[in-house]
Every structure is written in C-alpha cells, then in structure tokens.
N, C-alpha and C positions, 0 to 999 in steps of 0.2 A: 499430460496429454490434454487436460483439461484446458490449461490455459493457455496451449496452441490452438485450441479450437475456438476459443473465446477473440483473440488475438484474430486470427482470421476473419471470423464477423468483423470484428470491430475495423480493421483496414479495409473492408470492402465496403462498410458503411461508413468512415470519414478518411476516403481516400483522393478528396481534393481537399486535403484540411492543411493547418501545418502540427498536427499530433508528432509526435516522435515516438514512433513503439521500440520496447526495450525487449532484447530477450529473458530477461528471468529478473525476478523479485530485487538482488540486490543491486543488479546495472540500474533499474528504475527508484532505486533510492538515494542516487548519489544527487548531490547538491540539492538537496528539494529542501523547503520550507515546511510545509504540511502532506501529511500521508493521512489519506483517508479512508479508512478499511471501511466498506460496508456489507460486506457476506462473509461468511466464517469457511470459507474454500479452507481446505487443510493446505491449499499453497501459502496463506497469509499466516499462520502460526509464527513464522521464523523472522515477521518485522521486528517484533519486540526484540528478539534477539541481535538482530542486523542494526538496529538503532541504539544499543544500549552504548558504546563507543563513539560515535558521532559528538563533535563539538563543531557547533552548537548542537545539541538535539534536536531533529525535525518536533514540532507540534504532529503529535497522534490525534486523529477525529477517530473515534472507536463506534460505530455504526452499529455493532450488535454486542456491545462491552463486554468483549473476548479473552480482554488482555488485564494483567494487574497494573491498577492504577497507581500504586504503590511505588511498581517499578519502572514508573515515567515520568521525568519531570516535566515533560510539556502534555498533558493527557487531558482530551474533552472526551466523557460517555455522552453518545449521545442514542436516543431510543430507548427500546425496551431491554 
C-alpha cells in the first residue's frame, strides 16, 4: 500500500515528464543498467533476489548497505 501511495505523489509531481511508472518491484527491473536503492522500505528486500538471475546483472547502488555485498557482482555501498 505503501508504494501506491508513494507512486501517486510521485505521478502527480512528474506528470508532464516522460517517467514511465511500473506497477511493482520486478516490471521496474527488467532491462535496467543500474538499481538504486536508497530506503530500506520492506518493498525493496526482494531486488537482491529478483537480480540474482539476470545476465548481465544490473549494477546495485546500495543507499543504506541493506544487502550482502557478497552476493552481487555488480555492488556499490554507498552511505552509512
């Protein structure tokens, strides 16, 4: 519910833009280059898992170093 409500904002504040909103976590991860997590929303838990299969593997920016770096071959931590 959360991130229909976030999703909302966010189209009513770049709704002359060319964004493209996706509806859920893993439609917004197909063909991408880099995934940027930067809040630890319990929606984002399950990138690590949705990207472990992907060839090539997107580049992970890890925003609040959530995930094991171990288990990504493309991983930047960045922050605290």
């Amino acid at each position: 519910m959360l991130f229909r409500s976030a999703r909302h904002e966010a189209e009513k504040c770049f709704s002359d833009t060319d964004i493209q909103f996706c509806d859920g976590l893993e439609q917004t991860m197909e063909d991408v280059e880099v995934i940027v997590v930067l809040t630890r929303w319990s929606e984002f838990s399950d990138v690590q898992r949705l990207i472990q299969n992907k060839t090539p593997q997107p580049l992970l920016v890890d925003g609040r170093r959530m995930f094991d770096k171990h288990q990504i071959s493309k991983y930047e931590g960045i922050g605290l």
